[in-house]
C-alpha positions in Angstrom: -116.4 -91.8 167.8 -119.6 -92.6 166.4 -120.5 -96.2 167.2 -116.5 -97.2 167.7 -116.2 -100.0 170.1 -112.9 -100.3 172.4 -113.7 -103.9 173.6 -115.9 -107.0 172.1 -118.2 -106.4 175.6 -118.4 -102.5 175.2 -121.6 -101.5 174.1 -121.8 -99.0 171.1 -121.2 -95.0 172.5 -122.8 -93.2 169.8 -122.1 -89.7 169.0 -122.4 -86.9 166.7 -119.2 -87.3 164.9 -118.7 -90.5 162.4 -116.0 -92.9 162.7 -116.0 -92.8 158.6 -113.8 -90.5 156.4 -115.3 -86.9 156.6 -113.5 -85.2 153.4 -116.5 -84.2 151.1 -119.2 -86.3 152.9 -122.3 -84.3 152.7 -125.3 -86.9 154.0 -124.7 -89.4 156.6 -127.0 -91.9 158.4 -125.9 -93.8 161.1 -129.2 -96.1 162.4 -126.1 -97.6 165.1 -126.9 -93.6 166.9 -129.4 -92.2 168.7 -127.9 -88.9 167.0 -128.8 -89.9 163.7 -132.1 -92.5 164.4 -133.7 -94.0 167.4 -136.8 -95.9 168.8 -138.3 -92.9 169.3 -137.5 -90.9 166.3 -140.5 -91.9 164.7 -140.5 -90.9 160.8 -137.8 -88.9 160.4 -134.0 -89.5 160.0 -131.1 -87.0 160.9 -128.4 -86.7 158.7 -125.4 -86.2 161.2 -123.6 -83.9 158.2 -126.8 -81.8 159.4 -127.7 -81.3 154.8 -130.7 -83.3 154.8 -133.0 -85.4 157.0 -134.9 -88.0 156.1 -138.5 -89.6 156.2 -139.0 -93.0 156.5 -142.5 -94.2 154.3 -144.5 -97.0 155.9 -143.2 -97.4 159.0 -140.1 -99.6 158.8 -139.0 -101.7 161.7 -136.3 -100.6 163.7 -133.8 -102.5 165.9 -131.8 -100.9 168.4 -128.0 -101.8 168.5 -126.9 -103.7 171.5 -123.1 -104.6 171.8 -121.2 -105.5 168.8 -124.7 -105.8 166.8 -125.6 -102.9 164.5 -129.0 -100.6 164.7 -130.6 -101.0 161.5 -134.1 -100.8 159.9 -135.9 -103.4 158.1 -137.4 -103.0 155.1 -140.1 -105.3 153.7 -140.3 -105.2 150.6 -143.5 -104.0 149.7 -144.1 -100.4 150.5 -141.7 -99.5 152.8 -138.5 -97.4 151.6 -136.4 -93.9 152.9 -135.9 -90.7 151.2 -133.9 -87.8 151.3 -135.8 -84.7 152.6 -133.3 -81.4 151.1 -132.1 -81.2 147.7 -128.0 -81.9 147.8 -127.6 -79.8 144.7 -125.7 -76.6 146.7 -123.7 -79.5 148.1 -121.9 -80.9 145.6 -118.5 -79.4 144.7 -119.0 -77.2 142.3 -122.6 -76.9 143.7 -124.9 -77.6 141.3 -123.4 -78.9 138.0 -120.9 -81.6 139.6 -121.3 -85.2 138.2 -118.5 -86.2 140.4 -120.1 -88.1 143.3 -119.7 -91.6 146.0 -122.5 -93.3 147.3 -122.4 -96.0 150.0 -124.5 -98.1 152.5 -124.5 -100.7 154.8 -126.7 -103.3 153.4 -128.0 -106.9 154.4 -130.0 -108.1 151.4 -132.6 -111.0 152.0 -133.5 -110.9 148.7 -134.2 -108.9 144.8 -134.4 -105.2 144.7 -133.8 -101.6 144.5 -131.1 -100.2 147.4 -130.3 -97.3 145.6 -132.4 -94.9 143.8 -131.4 -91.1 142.8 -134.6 -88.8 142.3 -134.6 -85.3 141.0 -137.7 -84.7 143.7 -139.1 -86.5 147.1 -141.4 -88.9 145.8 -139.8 -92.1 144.4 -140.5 -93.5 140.2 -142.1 -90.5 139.3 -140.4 -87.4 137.3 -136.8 -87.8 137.3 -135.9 -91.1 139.3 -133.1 -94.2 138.5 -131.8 -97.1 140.1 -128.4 -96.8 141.1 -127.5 -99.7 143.1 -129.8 -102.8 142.7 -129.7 -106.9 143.5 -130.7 -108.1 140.2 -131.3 -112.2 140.1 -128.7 -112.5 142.6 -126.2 -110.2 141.7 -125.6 -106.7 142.4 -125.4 -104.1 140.0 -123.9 -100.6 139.4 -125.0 -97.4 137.4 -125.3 -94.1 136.8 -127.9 -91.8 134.6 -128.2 -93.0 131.4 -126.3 -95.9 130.9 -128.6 -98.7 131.1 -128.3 -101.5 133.4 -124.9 -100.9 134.2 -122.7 -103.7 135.4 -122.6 -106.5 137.5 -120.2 -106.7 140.9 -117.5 -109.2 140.2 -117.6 -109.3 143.7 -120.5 -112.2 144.9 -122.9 -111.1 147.6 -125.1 -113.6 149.1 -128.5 -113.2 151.5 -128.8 -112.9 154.7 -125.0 -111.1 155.1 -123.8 -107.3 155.6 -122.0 -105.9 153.1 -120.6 -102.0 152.8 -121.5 -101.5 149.4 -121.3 -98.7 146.5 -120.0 -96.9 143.9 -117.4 -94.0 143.3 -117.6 -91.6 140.0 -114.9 -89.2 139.0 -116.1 -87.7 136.2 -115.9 -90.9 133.9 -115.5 -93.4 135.8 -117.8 -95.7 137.8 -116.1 -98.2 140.1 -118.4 -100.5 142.4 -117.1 -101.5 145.9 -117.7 -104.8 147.8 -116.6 -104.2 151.1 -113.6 -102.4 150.4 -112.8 -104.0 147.4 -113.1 -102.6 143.7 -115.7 -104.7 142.4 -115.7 -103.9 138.8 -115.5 -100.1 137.0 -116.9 -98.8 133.6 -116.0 -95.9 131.5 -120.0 -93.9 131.4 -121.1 -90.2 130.9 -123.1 -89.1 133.5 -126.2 -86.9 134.0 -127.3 -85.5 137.3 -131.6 -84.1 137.8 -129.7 -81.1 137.7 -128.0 -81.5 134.2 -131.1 -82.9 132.7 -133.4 -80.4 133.9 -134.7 -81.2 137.8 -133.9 -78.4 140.4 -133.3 -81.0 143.1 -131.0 -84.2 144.2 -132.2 -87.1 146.4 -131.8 -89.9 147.7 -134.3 -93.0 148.0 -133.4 -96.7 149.8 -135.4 -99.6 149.2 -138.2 -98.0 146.9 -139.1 -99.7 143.5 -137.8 -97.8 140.7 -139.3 -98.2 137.0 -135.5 -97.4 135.6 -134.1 -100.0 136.8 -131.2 -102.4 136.5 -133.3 -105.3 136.3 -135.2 -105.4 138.7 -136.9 -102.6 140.2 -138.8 -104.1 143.1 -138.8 -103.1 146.2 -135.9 -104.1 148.5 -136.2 -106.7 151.5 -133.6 -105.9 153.3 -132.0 -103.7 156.3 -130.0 -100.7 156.4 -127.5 -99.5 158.8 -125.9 -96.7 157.3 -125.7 -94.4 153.9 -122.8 -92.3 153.2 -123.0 -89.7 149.8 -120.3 -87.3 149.5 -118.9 -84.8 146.8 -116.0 -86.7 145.5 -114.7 -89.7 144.1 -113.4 -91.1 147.6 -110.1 -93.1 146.7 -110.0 -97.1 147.1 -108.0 -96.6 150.3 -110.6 -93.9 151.9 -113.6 -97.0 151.1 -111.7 -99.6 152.7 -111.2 -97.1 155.9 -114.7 -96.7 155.8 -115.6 -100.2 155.6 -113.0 -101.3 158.0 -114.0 -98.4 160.7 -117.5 -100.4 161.0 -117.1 -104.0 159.7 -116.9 -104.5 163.5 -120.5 -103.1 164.1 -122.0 -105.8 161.5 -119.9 -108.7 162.4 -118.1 -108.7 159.1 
């Protein structure tokens, strides 16, 4: 299993296959793997689902896992952010025109900012770009195309902490996850790049976005995994995901 541990001395055995639930999962970074991200990866980032590398912009820092402690990058808050490399369009189920979507990551915030951005192309806040998860004035926030600033987590997440965090969407529903736990939901319409006019889905972490929640900054923070798949995953598929690798970040 990707990153499992067996003992609270074994150091993490990374492989190609992911310890999280695989129904509909269509992009997967694991920075806890050499398979997915290592020291000497430099710039790019292999999605383990094998849909969609990605490059890393401004060199962030990476730290290599050792025991029970996760690999992550860092982030800074400035210039530095991820994105997607292949549009996830032909991905989604049915390929194209699906709303229907789940989006997770393992985050550690250390302060304000973007984690989540969706972009209809591979350069982040310009054409078809929105903020999907965000840390607005200490809170986290949900949304999906065009519904604003979405809504808060009911769920509080300090600094300085990992959290598994993100959002399901069924169709018509958007429901926020703490770390397994339903932190809020909203009945919204969504649109996709795809419905609105774009020819491509990706992905950014930790870029600034201009539709935003709130804030739109840049995100200070780190980054051990992100997990997108095709479905609404169910409340007892996130809490197997978060519970397969709350050992990893000492949660």
């Amino acid at each position: 299993m990707l990153g499992r541990i067996s003992s609270s001395t074994s150091p993490i055995k990374p492989s190609k296959s992911s310890d999280v639930v695989r129904e509909g999962l269509i992009c997967c970074y694991e920075f806890s793997t050499p398979g997915s991200y290592s020291s000497s990866a430099g710039s790019t980032v292999t999605d383990l689902i094998g849909n969609s590398n990605a490059s890393l912009q401004n060199s962030p820092a990476y730290t290599s896992p050792v025991g029970q402690t996760a690999g992550y990058l860092q982030f800074n808050g400035t210039n530095q952010y991820l994105v997607t490399q292949t549009n996830l369009n032909s991905k989604l189920s049915p390929a194209n025109t699906s709303t229907i979507i789940s989006v997770f990551v393992w985050v550690y915030m250390s302060d304000n900012g973007v984690i989540v951005s969706e972009l209809g192309q591979t350069t982040p806040n310009t054409g078809w770009h929105d903020s999907q998860i965000e840390r607005v004035a200490g809170t986290v926030r949900f949304s999906v195309y065009n519904n604003g600033t979405g809504f808060a987590s009911s769920i509080a997440t300090s600094t300085n902490t990992w959290y598994y965090i993100g959002f399901t969407y069924d169709g018509s529903t958007l429901t926020g996850y703490v770390n397994g736990a339903s932190a809020g939901s909203a009945a919204y319409s969504r649109q996709t790049p795809f419905n609105n006019g774009s020819t491509a889905l990706h992905y950014g972490l930790a870029n600034n976005d201009s539709t935003n929640l709130g804030d739109g900054t840049y995100a200070n923070c780190r980054i051990g995994a992100f997990h997108v798949y095709n479905t609404a995953i169910s409340t007892t598929q996130v809490l197997s995901n978060f519970n397969a690798q709350r050992s990893r970040y000492g949660v």
